[in-house]
KOLNU-896977 format. One line per 4 residues: number of its first residue (from 0); their letters; for each residue x negated, y, z negated of N, C-alpha, C. Coordinates in nm, 2 decimals. Example, Ala and Ser with C-alpha at 12.3 -4.5 7.8 and 13.67 -1.06 7.14 Angstrom:
0 = AS = -1.32/-0.57/-0.78/-1.23/-0.45/-0.78/-1.32/-0.33/-0.78; -1.28/-0.22/-0.71/-1.37/-0.11/-0.71/-1.29/0.00/-0.79
END
This chain:
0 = XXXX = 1.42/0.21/1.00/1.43/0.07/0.96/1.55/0.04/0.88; 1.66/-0.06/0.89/1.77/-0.09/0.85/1.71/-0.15/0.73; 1.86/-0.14/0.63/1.82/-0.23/0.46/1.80/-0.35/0.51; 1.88/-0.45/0.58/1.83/-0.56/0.58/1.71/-0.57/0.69
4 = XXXX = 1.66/-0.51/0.77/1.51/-0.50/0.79/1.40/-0.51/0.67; 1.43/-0.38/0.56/1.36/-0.38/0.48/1.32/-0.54/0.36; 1.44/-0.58/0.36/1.46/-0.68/0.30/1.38/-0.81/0.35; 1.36/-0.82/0.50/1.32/-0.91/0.51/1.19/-0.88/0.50
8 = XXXX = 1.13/-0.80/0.53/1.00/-0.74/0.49/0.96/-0.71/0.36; 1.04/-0.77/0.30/0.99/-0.81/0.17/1.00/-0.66/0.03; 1.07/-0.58/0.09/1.16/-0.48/-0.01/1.29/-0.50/-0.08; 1.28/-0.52/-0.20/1.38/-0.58/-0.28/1.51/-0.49/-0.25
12 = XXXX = 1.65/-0.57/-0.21/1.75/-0.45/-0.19/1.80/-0.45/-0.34; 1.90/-0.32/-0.30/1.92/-0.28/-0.45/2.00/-0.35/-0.54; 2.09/-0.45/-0.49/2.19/-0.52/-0.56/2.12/-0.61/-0.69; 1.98/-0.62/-0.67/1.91/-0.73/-0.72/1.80/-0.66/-0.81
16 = XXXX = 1.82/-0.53/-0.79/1.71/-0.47/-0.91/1.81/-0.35/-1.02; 1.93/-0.34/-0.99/1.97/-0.22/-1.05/1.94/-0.15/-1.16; 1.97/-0.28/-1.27/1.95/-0.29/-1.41/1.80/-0.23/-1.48; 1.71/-0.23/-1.35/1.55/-0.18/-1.41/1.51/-0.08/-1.38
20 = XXXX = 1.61/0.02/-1.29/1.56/0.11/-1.21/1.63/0.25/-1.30; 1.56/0.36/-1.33/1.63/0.47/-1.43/1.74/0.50/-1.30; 1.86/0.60/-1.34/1.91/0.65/-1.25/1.90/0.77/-1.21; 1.91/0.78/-1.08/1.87/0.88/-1.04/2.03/1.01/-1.03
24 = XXXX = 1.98/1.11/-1.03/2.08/1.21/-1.01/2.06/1.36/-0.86; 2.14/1.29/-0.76/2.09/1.42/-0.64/2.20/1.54/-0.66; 2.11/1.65/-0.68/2.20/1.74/-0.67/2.21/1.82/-0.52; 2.30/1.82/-0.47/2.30/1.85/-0.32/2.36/1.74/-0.23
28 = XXXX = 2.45/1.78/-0.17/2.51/1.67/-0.07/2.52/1.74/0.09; 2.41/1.80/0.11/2.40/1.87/0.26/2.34/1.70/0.37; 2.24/1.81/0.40/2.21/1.77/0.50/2.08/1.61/0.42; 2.01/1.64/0.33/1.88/1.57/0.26/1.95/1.50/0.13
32 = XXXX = 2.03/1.52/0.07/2.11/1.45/-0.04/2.15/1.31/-0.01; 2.23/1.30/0.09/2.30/1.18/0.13/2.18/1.08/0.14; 2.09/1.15/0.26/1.99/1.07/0.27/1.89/1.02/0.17; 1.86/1.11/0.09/1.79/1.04/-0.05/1.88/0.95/-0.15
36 = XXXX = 2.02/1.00/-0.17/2.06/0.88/-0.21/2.08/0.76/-0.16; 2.12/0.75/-0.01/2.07/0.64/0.02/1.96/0.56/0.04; 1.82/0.59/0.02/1.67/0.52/0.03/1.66/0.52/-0.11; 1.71/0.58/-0.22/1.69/0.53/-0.33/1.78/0.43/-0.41
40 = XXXX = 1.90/0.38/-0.37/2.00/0.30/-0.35/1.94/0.18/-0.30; 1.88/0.18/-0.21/1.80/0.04/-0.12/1.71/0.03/-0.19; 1.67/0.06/-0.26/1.51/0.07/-0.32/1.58/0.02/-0.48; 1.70/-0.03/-0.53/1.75/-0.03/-0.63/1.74/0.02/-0.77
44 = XXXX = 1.79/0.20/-0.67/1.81/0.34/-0.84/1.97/0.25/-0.80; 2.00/0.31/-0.95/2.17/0.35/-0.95/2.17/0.51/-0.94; 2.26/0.54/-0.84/2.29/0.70/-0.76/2.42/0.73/-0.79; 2.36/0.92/-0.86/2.46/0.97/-0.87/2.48/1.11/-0.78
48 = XXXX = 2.56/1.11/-0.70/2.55/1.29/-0.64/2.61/1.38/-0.69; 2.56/1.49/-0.64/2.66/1.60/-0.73/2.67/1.76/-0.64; 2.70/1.82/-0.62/2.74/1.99/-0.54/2.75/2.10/-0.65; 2.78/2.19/-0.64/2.81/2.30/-0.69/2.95/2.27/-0.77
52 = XXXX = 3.05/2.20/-0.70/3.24/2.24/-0.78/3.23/2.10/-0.78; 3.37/2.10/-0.77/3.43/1.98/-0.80/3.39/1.82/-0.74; 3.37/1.71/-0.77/3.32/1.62/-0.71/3.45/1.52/-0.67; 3.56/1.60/-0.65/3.68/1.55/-0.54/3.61/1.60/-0.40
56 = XXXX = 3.58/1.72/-0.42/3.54/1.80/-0.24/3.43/1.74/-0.21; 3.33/1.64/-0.29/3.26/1.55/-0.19/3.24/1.44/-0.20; 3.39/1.41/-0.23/3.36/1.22/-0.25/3.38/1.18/-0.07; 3.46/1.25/-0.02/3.41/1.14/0.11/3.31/1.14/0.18
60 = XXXX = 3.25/1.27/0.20/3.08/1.29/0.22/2.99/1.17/0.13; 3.04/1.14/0.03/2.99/1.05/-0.04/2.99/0.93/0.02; 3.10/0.89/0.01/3.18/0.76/0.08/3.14/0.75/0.19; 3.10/0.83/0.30/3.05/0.79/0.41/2.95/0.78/0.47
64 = XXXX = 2.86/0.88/0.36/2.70/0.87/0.41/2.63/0.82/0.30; 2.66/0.83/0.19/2.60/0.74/0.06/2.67/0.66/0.01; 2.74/0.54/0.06/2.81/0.46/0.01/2.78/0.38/-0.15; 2.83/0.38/-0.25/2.78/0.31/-0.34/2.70/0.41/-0.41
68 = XXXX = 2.70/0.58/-0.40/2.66/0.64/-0.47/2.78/0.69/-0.55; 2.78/0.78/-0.65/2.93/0.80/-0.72/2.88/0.97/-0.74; 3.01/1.00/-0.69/3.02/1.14/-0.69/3.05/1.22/-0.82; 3.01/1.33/-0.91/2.98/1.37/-1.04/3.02/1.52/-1.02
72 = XXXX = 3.09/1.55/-1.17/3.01/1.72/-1.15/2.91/1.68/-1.23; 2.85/1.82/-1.15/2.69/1.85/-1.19/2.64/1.79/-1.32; 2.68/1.84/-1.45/2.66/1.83/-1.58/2.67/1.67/-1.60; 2.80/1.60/-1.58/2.80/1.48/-1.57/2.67/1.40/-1.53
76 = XXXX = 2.63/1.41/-1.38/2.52/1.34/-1.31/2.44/1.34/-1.39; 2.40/1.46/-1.47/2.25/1.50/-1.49/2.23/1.41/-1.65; 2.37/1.41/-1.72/2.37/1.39/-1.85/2.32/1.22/-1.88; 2.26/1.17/-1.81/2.26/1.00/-1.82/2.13/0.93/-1.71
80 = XXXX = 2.07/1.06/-1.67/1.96/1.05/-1.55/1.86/1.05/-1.60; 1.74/0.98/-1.52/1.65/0.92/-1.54/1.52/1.03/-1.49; 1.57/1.07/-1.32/1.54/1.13/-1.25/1.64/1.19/-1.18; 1.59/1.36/-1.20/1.75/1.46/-1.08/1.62/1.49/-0.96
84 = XXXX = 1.74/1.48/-0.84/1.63/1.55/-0.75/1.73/1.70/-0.69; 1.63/1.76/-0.72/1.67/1.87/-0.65/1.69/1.87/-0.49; 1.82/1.87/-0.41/1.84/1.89/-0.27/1.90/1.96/-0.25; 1.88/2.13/-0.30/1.98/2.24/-0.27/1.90/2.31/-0.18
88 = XXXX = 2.00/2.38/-0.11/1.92/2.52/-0.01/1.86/2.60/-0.13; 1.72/2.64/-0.07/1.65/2.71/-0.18/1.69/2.85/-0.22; 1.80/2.93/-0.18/1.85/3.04/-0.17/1.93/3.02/-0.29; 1.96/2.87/-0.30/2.11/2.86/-0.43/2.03/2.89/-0.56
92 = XXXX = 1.91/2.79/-0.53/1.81/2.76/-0.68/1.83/2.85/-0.76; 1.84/3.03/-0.78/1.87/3.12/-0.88/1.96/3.11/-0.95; 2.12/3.06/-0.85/2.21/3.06/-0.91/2.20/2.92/-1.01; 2.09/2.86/-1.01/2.11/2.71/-1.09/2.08/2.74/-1.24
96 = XXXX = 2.18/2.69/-1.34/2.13/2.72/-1.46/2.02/2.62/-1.52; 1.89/2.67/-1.59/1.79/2.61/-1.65/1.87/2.52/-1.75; 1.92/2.54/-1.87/1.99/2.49/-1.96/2.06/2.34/-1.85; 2.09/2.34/-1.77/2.15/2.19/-1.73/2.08/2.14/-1.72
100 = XXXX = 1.92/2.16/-1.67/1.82/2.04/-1.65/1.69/2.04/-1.76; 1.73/2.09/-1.87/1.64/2.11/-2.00/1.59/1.95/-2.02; 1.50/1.93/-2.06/1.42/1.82/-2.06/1.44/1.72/-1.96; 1.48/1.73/-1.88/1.47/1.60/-1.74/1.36/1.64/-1.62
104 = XXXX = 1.30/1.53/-1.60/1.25/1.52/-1.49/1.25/1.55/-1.38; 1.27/1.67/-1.32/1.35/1.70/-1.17/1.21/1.67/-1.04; 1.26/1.65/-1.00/1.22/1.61/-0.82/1.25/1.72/-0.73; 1.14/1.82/-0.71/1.16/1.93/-0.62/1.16/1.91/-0.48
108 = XXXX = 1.23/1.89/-0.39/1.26/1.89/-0.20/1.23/2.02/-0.16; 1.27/2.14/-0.21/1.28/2.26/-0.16/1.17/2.32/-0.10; 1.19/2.36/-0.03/1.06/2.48/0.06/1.08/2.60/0.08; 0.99/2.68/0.05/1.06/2.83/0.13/0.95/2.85/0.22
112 = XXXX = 1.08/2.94/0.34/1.00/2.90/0.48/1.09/3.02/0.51; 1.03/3.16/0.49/1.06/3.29/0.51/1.15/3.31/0.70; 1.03/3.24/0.76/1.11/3.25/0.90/1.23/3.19/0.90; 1.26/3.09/0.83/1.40/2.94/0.86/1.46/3.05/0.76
116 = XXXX = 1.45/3.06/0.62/1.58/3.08/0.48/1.56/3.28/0.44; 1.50/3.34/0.58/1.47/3.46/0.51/1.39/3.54/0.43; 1.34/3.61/0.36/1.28/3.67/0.20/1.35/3.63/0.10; 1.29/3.52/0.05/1.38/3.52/-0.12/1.28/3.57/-0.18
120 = XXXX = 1.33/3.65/-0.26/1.22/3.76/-0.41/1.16/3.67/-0.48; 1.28/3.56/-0.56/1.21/3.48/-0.64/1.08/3.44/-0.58; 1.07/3.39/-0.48/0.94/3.30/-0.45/0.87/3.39/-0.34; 0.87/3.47/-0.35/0.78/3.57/-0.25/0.70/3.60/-0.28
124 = XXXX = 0.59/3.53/-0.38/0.43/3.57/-0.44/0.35/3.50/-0.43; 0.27/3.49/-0.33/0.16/3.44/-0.27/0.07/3.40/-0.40; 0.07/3.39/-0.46/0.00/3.39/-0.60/0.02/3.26/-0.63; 0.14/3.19/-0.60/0.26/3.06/-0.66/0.29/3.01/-0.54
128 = XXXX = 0.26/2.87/-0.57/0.34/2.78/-0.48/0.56/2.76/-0.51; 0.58/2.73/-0.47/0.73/2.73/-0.45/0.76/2.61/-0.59; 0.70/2.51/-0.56/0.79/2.44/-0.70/0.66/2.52/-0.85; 0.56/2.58/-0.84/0.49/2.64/-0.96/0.63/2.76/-0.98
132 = XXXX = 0.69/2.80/-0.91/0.78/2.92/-0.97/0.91/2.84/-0.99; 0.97/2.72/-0.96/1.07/2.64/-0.96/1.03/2.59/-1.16; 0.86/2.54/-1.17/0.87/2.48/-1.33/0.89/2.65/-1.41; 0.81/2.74/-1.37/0.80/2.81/-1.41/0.94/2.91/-1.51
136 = XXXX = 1.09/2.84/-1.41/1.24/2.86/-1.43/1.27/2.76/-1.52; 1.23/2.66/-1.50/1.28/2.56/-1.56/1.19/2.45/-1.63; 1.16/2.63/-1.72/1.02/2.58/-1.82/1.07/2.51/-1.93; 1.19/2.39/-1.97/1.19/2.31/-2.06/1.21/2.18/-1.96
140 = XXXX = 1.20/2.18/-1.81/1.19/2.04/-1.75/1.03/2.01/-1.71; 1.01/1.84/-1.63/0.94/1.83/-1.58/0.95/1.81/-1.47; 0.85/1.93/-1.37/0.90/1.93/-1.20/0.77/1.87/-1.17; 0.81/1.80/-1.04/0.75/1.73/-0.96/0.77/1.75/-0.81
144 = XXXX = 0.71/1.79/-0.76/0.67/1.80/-0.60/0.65/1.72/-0.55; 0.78/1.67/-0.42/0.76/1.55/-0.33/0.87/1.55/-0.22; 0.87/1.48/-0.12/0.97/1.47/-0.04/1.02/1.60/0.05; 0.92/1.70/-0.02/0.96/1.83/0.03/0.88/1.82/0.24
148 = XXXX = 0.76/1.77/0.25/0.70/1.76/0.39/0.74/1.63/0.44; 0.85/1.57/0.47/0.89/1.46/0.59/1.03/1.53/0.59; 1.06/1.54/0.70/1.23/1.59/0.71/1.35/1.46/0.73; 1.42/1.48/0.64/1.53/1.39/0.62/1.54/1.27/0.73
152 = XXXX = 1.56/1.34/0.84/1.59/1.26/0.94/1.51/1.16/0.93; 1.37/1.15/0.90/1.27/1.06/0.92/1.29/0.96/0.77; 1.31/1.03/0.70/1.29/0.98/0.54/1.37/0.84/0.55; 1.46/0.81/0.60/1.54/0.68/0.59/1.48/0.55/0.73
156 = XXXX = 1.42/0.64/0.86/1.35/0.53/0.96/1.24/0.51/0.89; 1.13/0.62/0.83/0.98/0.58/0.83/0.92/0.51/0.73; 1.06/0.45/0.66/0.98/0.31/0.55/0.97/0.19/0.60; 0.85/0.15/0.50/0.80/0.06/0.53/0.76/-0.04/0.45
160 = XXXX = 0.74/-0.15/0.43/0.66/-0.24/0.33/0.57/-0.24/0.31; 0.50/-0.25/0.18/0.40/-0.25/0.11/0.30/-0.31/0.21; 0.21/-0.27/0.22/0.09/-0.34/0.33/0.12/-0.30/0.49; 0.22/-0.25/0.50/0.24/-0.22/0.69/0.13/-0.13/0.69
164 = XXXX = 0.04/-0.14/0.82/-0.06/-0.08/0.87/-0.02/0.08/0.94; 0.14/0.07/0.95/0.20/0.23/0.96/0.29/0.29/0.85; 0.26/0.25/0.76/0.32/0.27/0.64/0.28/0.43/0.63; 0.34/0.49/0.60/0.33/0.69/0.56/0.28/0.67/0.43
168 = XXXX = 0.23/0.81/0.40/0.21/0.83/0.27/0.26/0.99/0.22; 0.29/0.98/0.12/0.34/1.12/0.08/0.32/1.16/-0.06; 0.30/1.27/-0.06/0.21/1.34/-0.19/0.32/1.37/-0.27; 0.25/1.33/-0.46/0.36/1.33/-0.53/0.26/1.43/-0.61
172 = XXXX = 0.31/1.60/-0.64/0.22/1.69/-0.71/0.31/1.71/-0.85; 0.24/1.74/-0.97/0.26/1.77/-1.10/0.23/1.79/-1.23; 0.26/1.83/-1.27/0.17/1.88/-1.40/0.18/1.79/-1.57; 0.26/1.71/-1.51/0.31/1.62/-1.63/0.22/1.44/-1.60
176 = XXXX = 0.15/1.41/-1.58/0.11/1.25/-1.54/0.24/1.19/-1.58; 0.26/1.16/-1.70/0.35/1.08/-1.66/0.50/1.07/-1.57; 0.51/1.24/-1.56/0.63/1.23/-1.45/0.63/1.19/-1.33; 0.47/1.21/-1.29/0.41/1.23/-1.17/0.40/1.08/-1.14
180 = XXXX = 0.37/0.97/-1.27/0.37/0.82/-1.24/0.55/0.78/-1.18; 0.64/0.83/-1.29/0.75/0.76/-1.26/0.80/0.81/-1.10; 0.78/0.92/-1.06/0.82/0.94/-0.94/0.75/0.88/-0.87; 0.61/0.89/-0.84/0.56/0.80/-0.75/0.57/0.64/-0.75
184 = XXXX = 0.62/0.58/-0.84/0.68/0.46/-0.84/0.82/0.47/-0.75; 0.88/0.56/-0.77/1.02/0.59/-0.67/0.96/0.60/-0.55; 0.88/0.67/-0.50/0.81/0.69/-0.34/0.73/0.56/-0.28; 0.70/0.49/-0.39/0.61/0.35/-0.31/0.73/0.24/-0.34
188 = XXXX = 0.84/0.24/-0.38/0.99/0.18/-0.36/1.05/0.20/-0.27; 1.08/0.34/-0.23/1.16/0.39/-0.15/1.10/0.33/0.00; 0.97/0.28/0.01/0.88/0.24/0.15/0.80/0.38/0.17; 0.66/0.40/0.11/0.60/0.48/0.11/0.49/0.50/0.06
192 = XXXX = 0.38/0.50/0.09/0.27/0.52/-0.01/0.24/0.65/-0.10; 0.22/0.64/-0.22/0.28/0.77/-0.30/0.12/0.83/-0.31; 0.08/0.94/-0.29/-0.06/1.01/-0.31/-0.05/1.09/-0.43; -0.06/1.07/-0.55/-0.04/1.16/-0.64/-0.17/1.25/-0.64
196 = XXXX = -0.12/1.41/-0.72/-0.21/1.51/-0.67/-0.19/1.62/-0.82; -0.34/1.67/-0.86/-0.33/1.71/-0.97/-0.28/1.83/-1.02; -0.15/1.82/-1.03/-0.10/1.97/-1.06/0.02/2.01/-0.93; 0.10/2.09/-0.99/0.17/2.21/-0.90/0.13/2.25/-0.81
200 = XXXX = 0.01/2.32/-0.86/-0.07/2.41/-0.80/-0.15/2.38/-0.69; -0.21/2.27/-0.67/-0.25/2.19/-0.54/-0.09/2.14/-0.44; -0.01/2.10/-0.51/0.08/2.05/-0.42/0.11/2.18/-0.33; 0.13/2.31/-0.36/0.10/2.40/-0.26/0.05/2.32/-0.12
204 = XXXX = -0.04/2.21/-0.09/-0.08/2.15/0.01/0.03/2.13/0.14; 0.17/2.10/0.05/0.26/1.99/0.08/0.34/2.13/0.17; 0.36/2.25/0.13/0.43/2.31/0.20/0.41/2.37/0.34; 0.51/2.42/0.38/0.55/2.46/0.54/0.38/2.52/0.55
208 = XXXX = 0.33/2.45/0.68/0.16/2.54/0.66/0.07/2.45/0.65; 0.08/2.40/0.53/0.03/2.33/0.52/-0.04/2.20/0.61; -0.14/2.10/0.54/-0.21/2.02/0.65/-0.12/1.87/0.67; -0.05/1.85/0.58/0.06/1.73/0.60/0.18/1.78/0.61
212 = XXXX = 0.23/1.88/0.60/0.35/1.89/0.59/0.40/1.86/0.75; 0.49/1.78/0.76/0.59/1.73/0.86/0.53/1.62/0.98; 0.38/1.61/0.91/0.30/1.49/0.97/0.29/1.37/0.92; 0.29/1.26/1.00/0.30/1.12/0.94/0.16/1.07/0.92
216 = XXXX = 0.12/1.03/0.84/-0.02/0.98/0.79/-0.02/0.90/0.67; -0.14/0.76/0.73/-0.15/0.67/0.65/-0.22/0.78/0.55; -0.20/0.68/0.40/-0.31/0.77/0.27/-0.47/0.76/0.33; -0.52/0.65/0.40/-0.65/0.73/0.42/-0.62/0.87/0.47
220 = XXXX = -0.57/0.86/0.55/-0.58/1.02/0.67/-0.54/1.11/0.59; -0.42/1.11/0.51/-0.35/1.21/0.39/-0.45/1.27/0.33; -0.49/1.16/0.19/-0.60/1.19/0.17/-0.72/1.31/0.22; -0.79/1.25/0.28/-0.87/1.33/0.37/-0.84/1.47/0.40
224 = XXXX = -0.70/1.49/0.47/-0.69/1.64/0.54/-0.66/1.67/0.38; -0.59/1.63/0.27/-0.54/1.77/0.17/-0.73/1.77/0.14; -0.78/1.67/0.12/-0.93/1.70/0.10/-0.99/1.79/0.14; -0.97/1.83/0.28/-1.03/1.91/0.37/-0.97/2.01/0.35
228 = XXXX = -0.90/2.06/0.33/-0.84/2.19/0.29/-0.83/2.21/0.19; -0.84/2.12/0.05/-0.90/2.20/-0.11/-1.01/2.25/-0.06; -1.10/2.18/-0.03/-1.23/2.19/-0.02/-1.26/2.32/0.06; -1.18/2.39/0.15/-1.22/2.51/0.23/-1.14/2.65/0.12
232 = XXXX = -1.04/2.58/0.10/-0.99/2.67/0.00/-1.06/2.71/-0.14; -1.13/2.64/-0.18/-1.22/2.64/-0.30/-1.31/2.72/-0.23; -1.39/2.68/-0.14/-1.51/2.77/-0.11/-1.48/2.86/-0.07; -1.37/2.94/-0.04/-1.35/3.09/0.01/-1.28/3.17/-0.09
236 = X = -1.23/3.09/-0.23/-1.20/3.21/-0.32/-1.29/3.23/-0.41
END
C-alpha cells in the first residue's frame, strides 16, 4: 500500500505529525533498514540510519531507498533517539558495543535461523530465546521483540488502517511495560495491530518455528495460535 494510499485511509503522513513522534534510530542499512525507515517515516518518526563506518558510504542507499531519512555514524544516531532498532545480520551483533546503547530502548529484528546464518555460539542455547540473550548483552538497555516474524518485503505492502478487516497483527514481546507500550504504539502507526506479550521469554513464540512467524493474521487469529502453543508448551514442561 503506497503513502498516499495510506493517507487517504486515514493514516496520518509524516510531514504532519513529526514534532510528536520520538526519533527513531535504524541501525543497519541492508536489506530490513531502509525498509523500516521508511514505514516509520510515513507513520511520522523523524529517521535516523546508521552502518558499521562512515555515513558517507551510505548516504545514497539512503537517498534512494529511505529518502528523508539522514544518514549518521552509529554513536551520533543513537545519541538523540527515542527508539534504535536493531537491523543487523545477527552474526555482527557480538561485534556491537553494549556501552553505545546503554539506557535506550532497542527494537530487536534479529533471528537466528542456524540453517539460513549458520551456528552462532552466542545464541546456540536452547534454554534462551534470541532477543533474551540479545537483553541479556545489553543488560543496561531496554529490548523489545518485534518485527522480527514478517519479512521486509511485506512490512511496507501489509499496512493498513486502523479498522481494515485485513489489517495484520504483530507481536510486540518485553520485559519492560513501558517499552513494550511505546513500541507498540510504533507498530499500530506504522499500519498494524500491535499484540503485546509478557516478557522475552514468551516472545520466543515470534521466532523462525514458531506459530506466527512469517504468517499474516488478524489479532484474533494471532492471539489464539501464540495461545495455543503457550498452552501446549506449559503442559509438557
Amino acid at each position: 500500500m503506497r503513502d498516499d494510499d495510506l493517507a487517504a485511509a486515514g493514516v496520518a503522513p509524516a510531514a504532519t505529525t513529526l514534532s510528536s513522534r520520538p526519533r527513531v534510530a535504524v541501525l543497519g542499512a541492508g536489506h530490513t533498514g531502509p525498509v523500516i525507515a521508511r514505514v516509520a517515516m510515513a507513520a511520522g518518526y523523524p529517521v535516523t540510519i546508521a552502518a558499521s563506518g562512515d555515513p558517507a558510504n551510505i548516504a545514497l542507499i539512503t537517498d534512494v531507498l529511505a529518502p528523508g531519512a539522514e544518514a549518521r555514524w552509529a554513536a551520533d544516531a543513537v545519541a538523540d533517539a527515542g527508539i534504535v532498532v536493531l537491523a543487523i545480520p545477527l552474526h555482527r551483533f557480538p561485534d556491537l558495543d553494549p556501552a553505545l546503547l546503554a539506557g535506550r530502548l532497542v527494537v530487536d529484528t534479529m533471528n537466528y535461523w542456524p540453517p539460513v546464518d549458520g551456528v552462532q555460539e552466542m545464541f546456540d542455547d536452547p534454554a534462551y530465546g534470541s532477543s533474551e540473550i540479545v537483553q541479556r548483552r545489553l543488560a543496561r538497555s531496554r529490548v523489545v521483540k518485534t518485527l522480527n516474524h514478517i519479512g521486509y518485503h511485506e512490512l511496507e505492502d501489509d499496512r493498513r488502517p486502523p479498522g481494515a478487516p485485513d489489517r495484520r497483527a504483530l507481536g510486540v514481546a518485553g520485559d519492560d511495560p513501558a517499552a513494550v507500550r511505546t513500541v507498540a504504539d510504533l507498530i499500530e502507526r506504522i499500519g498494524y495491530d500491535a499484540v503485546p506479550l509478557d516478557g522475552l521469554r514468551v516472545g520466543r513464540l515470534l521466532q523462525p518455528g514458531g506459530p506466527v512467524f512469517g504468517v499474516s493474521l488478524g489479532r484474533t487469529e494471532f492471539t489464539r495460535a501464540l495461545a495455543r502453543t503457550d498452552h501446549t508448551d506449559r503442559g509438557s514442561s
